[in-house]
C-alpha positions in Angstrom: 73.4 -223.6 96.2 70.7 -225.3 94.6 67.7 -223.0 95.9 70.4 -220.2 94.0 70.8 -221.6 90.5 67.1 -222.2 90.5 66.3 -218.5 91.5 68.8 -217.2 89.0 66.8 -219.3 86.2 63.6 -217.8 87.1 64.8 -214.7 87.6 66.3 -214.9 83.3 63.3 -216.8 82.1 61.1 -213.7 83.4 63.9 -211.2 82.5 63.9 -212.7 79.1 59.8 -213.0 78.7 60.0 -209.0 80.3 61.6 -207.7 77.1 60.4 -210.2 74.3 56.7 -209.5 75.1 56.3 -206.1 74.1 60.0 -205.3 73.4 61.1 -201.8 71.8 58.9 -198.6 71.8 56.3 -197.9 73.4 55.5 -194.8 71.3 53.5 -195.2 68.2 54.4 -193.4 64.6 51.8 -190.9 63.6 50.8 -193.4 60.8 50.2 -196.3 62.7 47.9 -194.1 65.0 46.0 -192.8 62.4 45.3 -196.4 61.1 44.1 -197.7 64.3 41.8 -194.7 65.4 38.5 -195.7 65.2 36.5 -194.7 62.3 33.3 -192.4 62.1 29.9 -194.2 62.1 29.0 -193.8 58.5 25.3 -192.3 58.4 22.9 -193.3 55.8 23.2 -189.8 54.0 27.2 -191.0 53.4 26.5 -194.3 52.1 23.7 -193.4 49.8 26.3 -191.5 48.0 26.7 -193.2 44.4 23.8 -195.4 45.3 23.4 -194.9 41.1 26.0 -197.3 40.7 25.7 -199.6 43.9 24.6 -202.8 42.3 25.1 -204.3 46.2 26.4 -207.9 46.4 24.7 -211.1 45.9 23.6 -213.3 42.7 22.4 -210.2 40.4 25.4 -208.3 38.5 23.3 -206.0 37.3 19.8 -205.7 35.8 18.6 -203.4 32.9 14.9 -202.5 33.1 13.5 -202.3 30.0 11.4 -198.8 29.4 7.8 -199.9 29.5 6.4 -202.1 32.6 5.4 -205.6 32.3 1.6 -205.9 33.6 2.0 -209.3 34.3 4.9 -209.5 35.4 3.9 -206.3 38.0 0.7 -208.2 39.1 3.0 -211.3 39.8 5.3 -209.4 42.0 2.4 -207.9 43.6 1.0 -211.2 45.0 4.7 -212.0 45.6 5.0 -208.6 48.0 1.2 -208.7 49.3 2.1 -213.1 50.7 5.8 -212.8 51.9 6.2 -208.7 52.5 3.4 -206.7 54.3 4.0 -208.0 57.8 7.4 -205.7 57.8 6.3 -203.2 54.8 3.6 -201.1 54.1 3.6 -199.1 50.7 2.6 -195.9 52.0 4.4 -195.8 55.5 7.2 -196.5 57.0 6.9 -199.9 59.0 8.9 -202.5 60.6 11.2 -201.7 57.6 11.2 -199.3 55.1 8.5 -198.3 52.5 9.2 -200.0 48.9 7.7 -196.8 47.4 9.7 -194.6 45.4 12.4 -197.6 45.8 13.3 -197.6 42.7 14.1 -193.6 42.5 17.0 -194.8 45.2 18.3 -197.7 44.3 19.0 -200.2 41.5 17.0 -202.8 40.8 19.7 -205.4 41.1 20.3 -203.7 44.5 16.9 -204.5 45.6 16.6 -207.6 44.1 19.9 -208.5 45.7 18.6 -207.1 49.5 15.4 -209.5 48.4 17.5 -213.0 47.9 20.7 -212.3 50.2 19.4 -209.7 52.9 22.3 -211.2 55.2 24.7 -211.1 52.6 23.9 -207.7 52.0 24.0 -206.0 55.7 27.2 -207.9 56.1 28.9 -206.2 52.7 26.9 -203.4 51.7 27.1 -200.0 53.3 23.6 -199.1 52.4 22.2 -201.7 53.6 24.2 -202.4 57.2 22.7 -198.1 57.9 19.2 -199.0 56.9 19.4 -201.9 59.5 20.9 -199.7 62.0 18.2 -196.8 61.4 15.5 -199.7 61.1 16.7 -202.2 63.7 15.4 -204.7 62.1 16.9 -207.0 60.1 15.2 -207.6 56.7 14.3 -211.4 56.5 14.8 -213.9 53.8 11.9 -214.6 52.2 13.9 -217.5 50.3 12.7 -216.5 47.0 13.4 -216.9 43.3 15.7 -214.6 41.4 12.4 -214.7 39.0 10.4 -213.6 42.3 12.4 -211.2 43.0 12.2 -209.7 39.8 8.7 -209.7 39.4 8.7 -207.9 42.9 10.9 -205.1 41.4 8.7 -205.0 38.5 5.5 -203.9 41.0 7.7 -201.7 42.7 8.2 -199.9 39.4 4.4 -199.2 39.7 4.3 -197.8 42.9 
């Protein structure tokens, strides 16, 4: 009698733990399927779209470039690019990442100076960024520099 109440007690707890775990309807509505089908890689072409207005994230808002180049400011950023950057970039070729030429004809400046001070930051939020690591697979490393390095790296990457 005893071996019979306890094998009627299993037999509930696994009858009741059979139809709470994963109760109801196995069938899915069409709009829960759509949500959970995985989505198409984005490419780089797709992300670039509206780059124009893609500020990324990180410590710069936004950045206005005034219309003529600061010299100094250029040959600052230049030492600043030629000490912490040419081991992964090379002006005139693609590298280990990508070439800063013509950089600024793709991107904002606040863009780049925000890949320059929060390149993890950036792959992790920004679309642009997270294809150019997967079409570089490198990650860009942080150089740890200024926002006022940074900025007088965008301002020799105006000259190039």
């Amino acid at each position: 009698m005893y071996n019979h109440k306890l094998s009627t007690l299993i037999l509930l707890c696994l009858a009741f733990f059979a139809t709470s775990c994963g109760g109801g309807s196995s069938e899915k509505s069409e709009s829960e399927t759509v949500a959970e089908a995985p989505k198409a890689p984005m490419t780089l072409e797709e992300a670039e779209k509206g780059w124009e207005t893609n500020n990324g994230v990180g410590p710069v808002k936004s950045l206005e470039l005034p219309a003529e180049i600061d010299q100094a400011l250029a040959d600052a950023g230049k030492v600043i690019y030629e000490a912490k950057c040419t081991a992964c970039h090379k002006i005139e070729k693609r590298f280990i990442g990508p070439s800063p030429k013509g950089i600024m004809e793709r991107r904002t400046a606040a863009w780049v100076m925000n890949m320059i001070l929060d390149p993890e930051g950036m792959v992790k939020e920004d679309p642009i960024a997270r294809q150019l690591l997967i079409k570089f697979s490198a990650p860009m490393a942080n150089q740890s520099l200024t926002e006022d390095d940074a900025r007088a790296v965008v301002e020799y990457f105006r000259t190039l």
